[in-house]
C-alpha positions as CSV (number, residue, x, y, z in Angstrom):
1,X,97.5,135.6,167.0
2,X,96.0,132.9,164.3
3,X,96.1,133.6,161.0
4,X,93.2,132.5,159.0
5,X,94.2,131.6,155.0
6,X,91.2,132.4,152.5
7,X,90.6,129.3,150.4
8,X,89.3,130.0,146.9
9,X,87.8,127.9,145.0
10,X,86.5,124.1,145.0
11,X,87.8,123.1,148.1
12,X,85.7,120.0,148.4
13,X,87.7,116.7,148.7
14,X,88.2,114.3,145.7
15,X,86.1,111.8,145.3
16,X,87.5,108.7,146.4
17,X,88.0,107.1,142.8
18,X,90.2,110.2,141.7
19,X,92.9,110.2,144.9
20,X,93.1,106.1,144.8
21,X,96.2,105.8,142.5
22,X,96.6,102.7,140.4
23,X,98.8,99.8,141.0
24,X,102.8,100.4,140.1
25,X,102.7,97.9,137.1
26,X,99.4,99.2,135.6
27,X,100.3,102.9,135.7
28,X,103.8,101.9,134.2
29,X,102.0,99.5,131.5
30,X,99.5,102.1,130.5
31,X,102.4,104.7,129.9
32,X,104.3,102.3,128.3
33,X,101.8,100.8,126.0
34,X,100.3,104.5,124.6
35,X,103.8,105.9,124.0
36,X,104.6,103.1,122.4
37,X,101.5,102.6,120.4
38,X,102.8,106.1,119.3
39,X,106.2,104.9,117.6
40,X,104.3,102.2,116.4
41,X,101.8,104.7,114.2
42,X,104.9,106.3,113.3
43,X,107.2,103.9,111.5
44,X,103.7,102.3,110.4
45,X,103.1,105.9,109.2
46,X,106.1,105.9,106.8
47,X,105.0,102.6,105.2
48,X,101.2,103.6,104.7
49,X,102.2,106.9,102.9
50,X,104.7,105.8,100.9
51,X,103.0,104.6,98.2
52,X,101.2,107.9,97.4
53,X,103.7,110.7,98.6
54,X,107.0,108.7,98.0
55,X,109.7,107.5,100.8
56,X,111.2,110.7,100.8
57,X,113.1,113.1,103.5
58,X,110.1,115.5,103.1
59,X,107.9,112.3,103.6
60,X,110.1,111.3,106.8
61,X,110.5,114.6,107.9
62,X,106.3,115.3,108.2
63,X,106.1,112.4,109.7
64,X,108.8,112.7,112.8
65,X,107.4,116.8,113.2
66,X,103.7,115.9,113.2
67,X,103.9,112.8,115.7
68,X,106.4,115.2,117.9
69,X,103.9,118.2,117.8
70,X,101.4,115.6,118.7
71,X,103.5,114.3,121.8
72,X,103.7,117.9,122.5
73,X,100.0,119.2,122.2
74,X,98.8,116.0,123.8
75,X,101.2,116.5,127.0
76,X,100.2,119.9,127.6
77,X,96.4,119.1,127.3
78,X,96.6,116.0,129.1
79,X,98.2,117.2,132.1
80,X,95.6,120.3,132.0
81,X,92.8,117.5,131.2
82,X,93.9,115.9,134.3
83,X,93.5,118.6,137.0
84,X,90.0,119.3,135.7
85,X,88.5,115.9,135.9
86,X,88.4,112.3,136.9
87,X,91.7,111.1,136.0
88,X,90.4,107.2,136.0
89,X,88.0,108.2,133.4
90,X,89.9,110.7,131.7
91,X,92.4,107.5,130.9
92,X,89.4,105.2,129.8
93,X,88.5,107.9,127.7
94,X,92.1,108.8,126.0
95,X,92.9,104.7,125.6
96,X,89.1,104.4,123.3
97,X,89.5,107.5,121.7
98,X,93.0,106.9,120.7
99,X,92.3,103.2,119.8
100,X,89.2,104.7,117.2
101,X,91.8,107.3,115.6
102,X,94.6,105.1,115.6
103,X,92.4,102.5,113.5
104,X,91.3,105.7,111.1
105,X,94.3,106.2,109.8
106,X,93.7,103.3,107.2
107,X,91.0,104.4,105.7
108,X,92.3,108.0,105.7
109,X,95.9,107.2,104.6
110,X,93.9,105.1,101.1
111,X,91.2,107.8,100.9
112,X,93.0,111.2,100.8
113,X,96.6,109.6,99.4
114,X,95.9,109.6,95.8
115,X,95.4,113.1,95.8
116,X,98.1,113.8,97.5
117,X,101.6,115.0,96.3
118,X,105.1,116.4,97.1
119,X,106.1,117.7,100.5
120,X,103.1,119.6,101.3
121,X,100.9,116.6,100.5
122,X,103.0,114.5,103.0
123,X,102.9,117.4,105.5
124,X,98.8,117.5,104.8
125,X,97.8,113.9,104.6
126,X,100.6,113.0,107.5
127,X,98.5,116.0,109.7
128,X,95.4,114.9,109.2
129,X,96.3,111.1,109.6
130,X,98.4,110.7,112.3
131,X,98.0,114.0,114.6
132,X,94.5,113.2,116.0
133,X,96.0,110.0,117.3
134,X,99.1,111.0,118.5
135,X,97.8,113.9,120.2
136,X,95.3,111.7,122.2
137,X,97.5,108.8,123.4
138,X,100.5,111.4,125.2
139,X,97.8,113.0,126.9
140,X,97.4,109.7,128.6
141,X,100.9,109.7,130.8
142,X,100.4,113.3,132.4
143,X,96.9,111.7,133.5
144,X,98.4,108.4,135.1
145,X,100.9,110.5,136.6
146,X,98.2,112.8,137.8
147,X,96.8,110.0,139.2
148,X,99.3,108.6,140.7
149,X,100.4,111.9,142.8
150,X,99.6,110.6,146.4
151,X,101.8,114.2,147.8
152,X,103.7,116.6,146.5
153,X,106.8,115.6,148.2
154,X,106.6,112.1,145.6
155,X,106.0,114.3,142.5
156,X,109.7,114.1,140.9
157,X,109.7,110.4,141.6
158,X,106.5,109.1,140.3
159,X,106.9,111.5,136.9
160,X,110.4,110.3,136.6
161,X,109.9,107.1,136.8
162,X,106.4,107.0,134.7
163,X,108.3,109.2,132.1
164,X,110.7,106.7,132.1
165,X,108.1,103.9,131.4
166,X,107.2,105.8,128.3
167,X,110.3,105.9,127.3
168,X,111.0,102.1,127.3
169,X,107.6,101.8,125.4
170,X,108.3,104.0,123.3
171,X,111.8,102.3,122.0
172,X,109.8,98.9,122.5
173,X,107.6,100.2,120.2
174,X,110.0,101.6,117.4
175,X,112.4,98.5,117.8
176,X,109.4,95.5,117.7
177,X,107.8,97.8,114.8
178,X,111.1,98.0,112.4
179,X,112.5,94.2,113.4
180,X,109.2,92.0,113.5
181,X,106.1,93.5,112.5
182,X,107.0,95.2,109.2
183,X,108.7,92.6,108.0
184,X,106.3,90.0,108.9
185,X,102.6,91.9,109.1
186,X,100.7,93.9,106.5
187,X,101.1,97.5,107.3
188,X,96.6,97.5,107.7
189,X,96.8,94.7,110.2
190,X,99.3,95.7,112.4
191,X,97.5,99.2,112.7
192,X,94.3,97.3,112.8
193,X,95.7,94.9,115.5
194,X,97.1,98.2,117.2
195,X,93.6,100.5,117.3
196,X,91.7,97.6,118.5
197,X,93.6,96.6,121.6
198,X,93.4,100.2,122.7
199,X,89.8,100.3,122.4
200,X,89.6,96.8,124.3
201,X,91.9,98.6,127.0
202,X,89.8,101.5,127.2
203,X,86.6,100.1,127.1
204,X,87.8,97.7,130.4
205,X,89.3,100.8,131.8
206,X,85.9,102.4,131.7
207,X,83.6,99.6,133.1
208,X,86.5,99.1,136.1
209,X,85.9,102.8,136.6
210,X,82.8,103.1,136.4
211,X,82.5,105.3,133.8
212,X,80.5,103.4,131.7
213,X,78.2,100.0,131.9
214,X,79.0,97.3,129.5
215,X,75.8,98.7,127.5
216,X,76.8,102.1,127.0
217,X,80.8,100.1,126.1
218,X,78.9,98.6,123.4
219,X,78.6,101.8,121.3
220,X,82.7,102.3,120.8
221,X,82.8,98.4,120.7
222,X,80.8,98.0,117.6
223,X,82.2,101.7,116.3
224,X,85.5,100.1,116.9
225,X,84.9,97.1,115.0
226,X,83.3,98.9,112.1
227,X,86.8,101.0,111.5
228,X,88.9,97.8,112.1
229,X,86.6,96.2,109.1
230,X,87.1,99.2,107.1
231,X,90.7,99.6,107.3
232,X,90.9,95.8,106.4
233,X,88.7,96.0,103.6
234,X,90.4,99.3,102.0
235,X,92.9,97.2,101.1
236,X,96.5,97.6,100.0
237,X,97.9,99.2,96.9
238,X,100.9,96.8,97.2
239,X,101.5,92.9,95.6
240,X,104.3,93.2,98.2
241,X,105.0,95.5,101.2
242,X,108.5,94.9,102.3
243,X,110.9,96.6,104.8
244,X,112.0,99.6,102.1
245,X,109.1,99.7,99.7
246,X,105.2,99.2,98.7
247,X,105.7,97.4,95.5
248,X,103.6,96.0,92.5
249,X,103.5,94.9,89.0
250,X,101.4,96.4,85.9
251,X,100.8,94.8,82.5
252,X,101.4,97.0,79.9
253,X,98.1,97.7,78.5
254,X,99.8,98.2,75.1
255,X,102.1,95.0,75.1
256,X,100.9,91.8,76.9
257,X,104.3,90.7,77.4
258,X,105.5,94.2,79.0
259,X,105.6,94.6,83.1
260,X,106.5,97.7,84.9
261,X,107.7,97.1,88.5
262,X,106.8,100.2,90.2
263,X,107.9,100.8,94.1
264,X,105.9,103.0,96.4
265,X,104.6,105.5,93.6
266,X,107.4,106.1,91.1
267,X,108.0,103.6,88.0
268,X,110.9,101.8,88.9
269,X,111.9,98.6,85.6
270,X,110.1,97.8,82.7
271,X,110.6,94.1,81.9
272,X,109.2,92.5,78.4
273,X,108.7,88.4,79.6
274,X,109.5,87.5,75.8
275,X,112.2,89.8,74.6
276,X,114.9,90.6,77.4
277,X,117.2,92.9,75.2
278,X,114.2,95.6,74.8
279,X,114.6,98.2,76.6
280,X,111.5,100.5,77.1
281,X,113.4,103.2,79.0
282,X,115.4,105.9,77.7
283,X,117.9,105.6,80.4
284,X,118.3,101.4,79.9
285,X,118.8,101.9,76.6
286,X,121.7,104.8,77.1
287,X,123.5,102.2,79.4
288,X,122.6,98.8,77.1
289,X,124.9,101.0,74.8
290,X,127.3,101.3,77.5
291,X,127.2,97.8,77.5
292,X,127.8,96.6,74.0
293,X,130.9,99.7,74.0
294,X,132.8,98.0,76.9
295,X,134.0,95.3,74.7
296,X,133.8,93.7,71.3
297,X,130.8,92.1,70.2
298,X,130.3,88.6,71.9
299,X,132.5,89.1,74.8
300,X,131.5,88.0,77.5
301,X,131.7,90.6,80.7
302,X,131.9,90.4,84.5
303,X,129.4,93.2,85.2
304,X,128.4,93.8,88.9
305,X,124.7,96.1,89.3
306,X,124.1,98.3,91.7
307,X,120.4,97.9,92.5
308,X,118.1,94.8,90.7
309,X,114.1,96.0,90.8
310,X,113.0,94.2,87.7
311,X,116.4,92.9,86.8
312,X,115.9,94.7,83.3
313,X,119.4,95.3,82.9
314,X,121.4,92.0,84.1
315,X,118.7,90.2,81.8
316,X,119.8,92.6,78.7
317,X,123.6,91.5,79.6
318,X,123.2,87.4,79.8
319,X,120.8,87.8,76.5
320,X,123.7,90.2,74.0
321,X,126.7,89.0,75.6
322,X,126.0,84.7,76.2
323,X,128.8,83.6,78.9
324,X,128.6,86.7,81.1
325,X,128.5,87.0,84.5
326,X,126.5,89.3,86.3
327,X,126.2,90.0,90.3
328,X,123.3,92.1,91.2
329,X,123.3,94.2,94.5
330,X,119.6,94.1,95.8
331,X,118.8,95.6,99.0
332,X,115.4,94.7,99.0
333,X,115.0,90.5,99.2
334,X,111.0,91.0,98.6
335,X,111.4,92.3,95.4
336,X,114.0,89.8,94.6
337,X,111.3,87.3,95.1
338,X,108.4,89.4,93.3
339,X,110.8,89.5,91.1
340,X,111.2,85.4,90.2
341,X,107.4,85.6,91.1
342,X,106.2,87.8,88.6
343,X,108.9,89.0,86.1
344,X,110.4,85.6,85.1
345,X,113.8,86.3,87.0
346,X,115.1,82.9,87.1
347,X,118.2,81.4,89.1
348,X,121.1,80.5,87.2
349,X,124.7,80.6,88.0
350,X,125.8,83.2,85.3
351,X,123.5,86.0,87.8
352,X,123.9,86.1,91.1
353,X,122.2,88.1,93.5
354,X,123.6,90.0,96.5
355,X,121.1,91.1,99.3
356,X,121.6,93.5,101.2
357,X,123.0,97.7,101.2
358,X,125.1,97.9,98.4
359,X,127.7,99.9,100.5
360,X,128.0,97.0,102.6
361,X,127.9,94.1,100.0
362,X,130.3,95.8,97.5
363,X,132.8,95.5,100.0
364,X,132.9,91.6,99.4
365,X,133.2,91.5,95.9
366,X,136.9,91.4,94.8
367,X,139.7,94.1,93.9
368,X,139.9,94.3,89.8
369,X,136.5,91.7,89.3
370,X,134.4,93.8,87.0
371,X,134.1,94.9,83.5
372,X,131.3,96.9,84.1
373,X,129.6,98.6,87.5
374,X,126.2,99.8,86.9
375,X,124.8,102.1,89.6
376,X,120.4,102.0,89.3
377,X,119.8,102.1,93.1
378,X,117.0,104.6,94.1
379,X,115.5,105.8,97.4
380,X,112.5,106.9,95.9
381,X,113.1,109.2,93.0
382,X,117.3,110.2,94.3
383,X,120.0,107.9,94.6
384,X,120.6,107.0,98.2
385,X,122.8,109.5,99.4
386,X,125.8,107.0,100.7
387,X,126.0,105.6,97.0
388,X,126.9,109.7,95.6
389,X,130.1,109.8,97.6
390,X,134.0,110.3,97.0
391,X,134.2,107.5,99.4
392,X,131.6,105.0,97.6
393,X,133.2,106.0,94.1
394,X,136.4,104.6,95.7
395,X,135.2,101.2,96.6
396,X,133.6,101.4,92.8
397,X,137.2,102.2,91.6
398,X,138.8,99.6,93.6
399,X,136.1,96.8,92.1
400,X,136.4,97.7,88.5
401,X,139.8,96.3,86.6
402,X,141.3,98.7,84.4
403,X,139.5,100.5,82.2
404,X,136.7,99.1,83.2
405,X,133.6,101.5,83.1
406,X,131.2,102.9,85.6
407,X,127.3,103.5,84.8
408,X,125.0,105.6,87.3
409,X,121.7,106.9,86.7
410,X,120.9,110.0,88.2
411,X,116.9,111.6,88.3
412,X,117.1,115.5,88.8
413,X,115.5,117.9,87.0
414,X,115.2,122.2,87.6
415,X,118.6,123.4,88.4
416,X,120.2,120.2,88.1
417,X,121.9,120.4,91.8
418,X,122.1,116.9,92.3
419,X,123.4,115.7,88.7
420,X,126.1,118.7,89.3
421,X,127.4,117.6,92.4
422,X,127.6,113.8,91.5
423,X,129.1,114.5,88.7
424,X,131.7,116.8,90.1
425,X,132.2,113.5,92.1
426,X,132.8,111.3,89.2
427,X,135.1,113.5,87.6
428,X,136.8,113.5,91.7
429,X,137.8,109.8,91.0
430,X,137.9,109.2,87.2
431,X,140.0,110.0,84.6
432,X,136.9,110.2,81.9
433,X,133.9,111.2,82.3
434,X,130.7,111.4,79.6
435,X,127.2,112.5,80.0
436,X,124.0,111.0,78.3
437,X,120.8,112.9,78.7
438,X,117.6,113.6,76.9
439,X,118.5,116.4,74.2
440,X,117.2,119.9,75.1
441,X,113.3,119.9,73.9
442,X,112.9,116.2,74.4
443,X,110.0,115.9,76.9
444,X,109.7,113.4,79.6
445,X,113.1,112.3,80.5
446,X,114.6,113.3,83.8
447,X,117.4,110.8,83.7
448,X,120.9,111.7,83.3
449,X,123.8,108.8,82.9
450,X,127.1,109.1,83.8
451,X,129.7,107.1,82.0
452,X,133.3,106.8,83.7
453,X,136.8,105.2,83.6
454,X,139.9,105.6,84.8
455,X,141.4,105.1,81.1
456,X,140.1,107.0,78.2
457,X,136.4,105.7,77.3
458,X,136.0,103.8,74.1
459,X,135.0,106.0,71.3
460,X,131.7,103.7,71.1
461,X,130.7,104.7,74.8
462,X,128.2,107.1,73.7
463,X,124.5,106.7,72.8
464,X,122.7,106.6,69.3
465,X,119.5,106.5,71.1
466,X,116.8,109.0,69.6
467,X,116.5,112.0,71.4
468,X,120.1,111.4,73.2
469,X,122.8,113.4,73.7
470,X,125.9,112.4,74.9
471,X,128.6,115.3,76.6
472,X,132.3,114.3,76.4
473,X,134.9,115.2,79.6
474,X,135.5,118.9,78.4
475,X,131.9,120.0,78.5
476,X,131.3,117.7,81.5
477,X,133.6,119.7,83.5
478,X,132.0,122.8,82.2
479,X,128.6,121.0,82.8
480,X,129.7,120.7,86.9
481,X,131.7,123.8,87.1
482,X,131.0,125.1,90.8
483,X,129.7,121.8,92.0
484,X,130.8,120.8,95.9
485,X,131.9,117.2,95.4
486,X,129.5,114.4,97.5
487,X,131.7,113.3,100.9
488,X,130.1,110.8,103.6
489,X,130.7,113.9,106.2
490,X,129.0,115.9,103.9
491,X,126.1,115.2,101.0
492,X,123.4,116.6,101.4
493,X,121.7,114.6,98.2
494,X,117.9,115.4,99.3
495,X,118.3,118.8,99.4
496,X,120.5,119.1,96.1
497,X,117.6,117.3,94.0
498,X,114.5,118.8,92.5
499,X,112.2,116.4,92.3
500,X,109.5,118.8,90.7
């Protein structure tokens, strides 16, 4: 007996074009270069929204979920794409189309990021930037797989190893992106340099597949080179984009000697060229009286700072207190040199500058070397989360001589979750503890500073400042009453502050 099967459905054969599968090294470059490109929109992501969202966990956080649900979406519909359709052309297609919304990004990143703000803005402008692109460039491996499917008894060995191509591109991708081109191309040009050789891929892809003549190539081409214009002509918020931060420097409209450094989009120093002991900022001027309480007038002080931006501080030191020393902890060596560049920093042996992470370069200074420790580090508006622990405060400890005291600045505002649970830290590791903040009423200030010792603080160590008001250890302890104290296994610094 024969048994006839019903076929349903297009039973025709492919045409030839669609069951001729690519060359090994093509297939595995095309993978490799879209997932890549990917990573590469990423981490270039980060850098382009900085300056208007802030480098924040939200902001990292949008980031990583959009470009993953993009991976996602773009796998699925790829793979569905690719059943449905010429797979050659399909590719030629995905590579231009990806290449065009890859090099939109610029212009949409400076467009929509000034009205952008907080974590939904992130979440918005990270959607609308980065989705579109990331969505069309995974859909291109389930197609060269698709592709590349000669029989079904080859299916888990060309997927593996194509999955594994876009895998390497992908870490190619984040590694080259973080070491070389950050450091050393402008955030627009790299993206710029990245959407164009898409399109150029595409576009050859089409004319080798016939998909299109080099007249009808034309259109994307010049399309293409209109965006890549754009995006270089929208220009960059930044006098410097280094590896941590977008950063620039204002004149004071009200003071032609005043400069405020600000990094990504949150005021950072405030540096008068003529008159190094003025301090503009509440929370300078709280620790400036730190600084004259830590010893007689005149003295001279070894005084290590934790963080340098406009260098406001260390300069406020070497002008009240001739004969100091002061050894700055920068992390950031670009705005170091903006810096000298553009806020009259000047090398001199009596400041010294460290760069690199502060939990890394504290460890070289010396046991019992400082008068003074001044913590102003900031990962956009909170300190860095390593710098809030038990553990840090005992490499500050170990670094201070005796009754030497500790300065920190601390942004929170709402509940106060984050100034609670560093200060429950402080009081961990220190005998005394004080507390400066804005009075209750005084508008503006989000800054807290805590003042610590392992000896009894000088009765002085306490600000006069207008609109200051300074808490001593009794009514600090009250103050963090309930607060979990910061560990490196557990601080959860991000999450604790209210940036609001």
């Amino acid at each position: 007996m024969t048994i006839v099967r019903r076929v349903t459905g297009d039973a025709s054969p492919p045409p030839a074009d669609r069951a001729r599968p690519l060359p090994p090294a093509l297939a595995a470059a095309l993978v490799a270069g879209a997932s890549g490109a990917v990573l590469v929109l990423e981490i270039l992501g980060v850098r382009l929204l900085a300056p208007y969202v802030g480098l924040t966990l939200e902001t990292t956080t949008s980031i990583i979920g959009v470009v993953l649900g993009g991976i996602a979406a773009g796998s699925a519909v790829g793979g569905r794409l690719a059943d449905r359709t010429d797979p050659r052309g399909l590719v030629a297609l995905l590579l231009t189309a990806g290449g065009v919304l890859a090099l939109l990004t610029v212009p949409i990143v400076r467009g929509l990021g000034p009205s952008s703000s907080g974590g939904g803005g992130a979440l918005a402008l990270t959607t609308v930037a980065l989705l579109p692109a990331a969505t069309v460039l995974s859909a291109i491996t389930p197609a060269v797989a698709r592709l590349q499917l000669a029989d079904l008894a080859s299916t888990g060995t060309v997927y593996g190893r194509l999955s594994g191509w876009a895998t390497a591109g992908a870490l190619a991708g984040t590694f080259v992106t973080g070491f070389v081109v950050v450091p050393l191309v402008p955030v627009s040009t790299a993206v710029v340099l990245v959407g164009g050789a898409l399109v150029a891929c595409g576009l050859l892809a089409a004319v080798r597949a016939c998909t299109s003549s080099r007249r009808a190539a034309a259109g994307p081409a010049a399309g293409a080179t209109v965006l890549a214009l754009l995006a270089l002509a929208s220009g960059s918020p930044c006098d410097v984009e280094s590896t941590y931060h977008c950063a620039r420097v204002e004149i004071d409209p009200q003071r032609a000697s005043g400069r405020i450094l600000l990094l990504d989009d949150l005021q950072h120093s405030y540096v008068d060229l003529d008159d190094p002991q003025r301090l503009a900022f509440a929370y300078t001027r709280w620790i400036g009286d730190a600084l004259d309480a830590a010893a007689p007038a005149g003295r001279p002080l070894d005084a290590v700072f934790v963080g340098g931006g406009g260098f406001t501080l260390p300069r406020y030191l070497l002008a009240t207190r001739p004969g100091s020393r002061a050894r700055v902890l920068e992390v950031d060596g670009k705005v170091v040199e903006l810096a000298r560049e553009r806020l009259g920093l000047r090398r001199s042996a009596a400041l010294r500058v460290d760069v690199g992470d502060a939990r890394v370069t504290l460890r070289g200074r010396p046991a019992d070397s400082a008068d003074v420790l001044v913590g102003d580090a900031f990962g956009q508006v909170a300190v860095p989360w390593h710098l809030t622990t038990r553990e840090w405060h005992d490499d500050v400890r170990r670094v201070l001589r005796p009754g030497g005291i500790y300065a920190l600045n601390v942004i929170d505002r709402g509940d106060l979750g984050l100034l609670r649970a560093v200060t429950a830290t402080v009081l961990d590791r220190f005998a005394d503890v004080r507390l400066v903040r804005a009075a209750p009423g005084t508008a503006g200030s989000a800054n807290a500073v805590l003042l610590a010792s392992d000896r009894p603080l000088p009765a002085t160590a306490r600000s006069s400042a207008q609109g200051a008001r300074t808490l001593d250890r009794p009514a600090v302890v009250r103050f963090a009453a309930g607060a979990d104290v910061l560990t490196d296994d557990d601080a959860p610094v991000d999450q604790l502050h209210d940036a609001r």
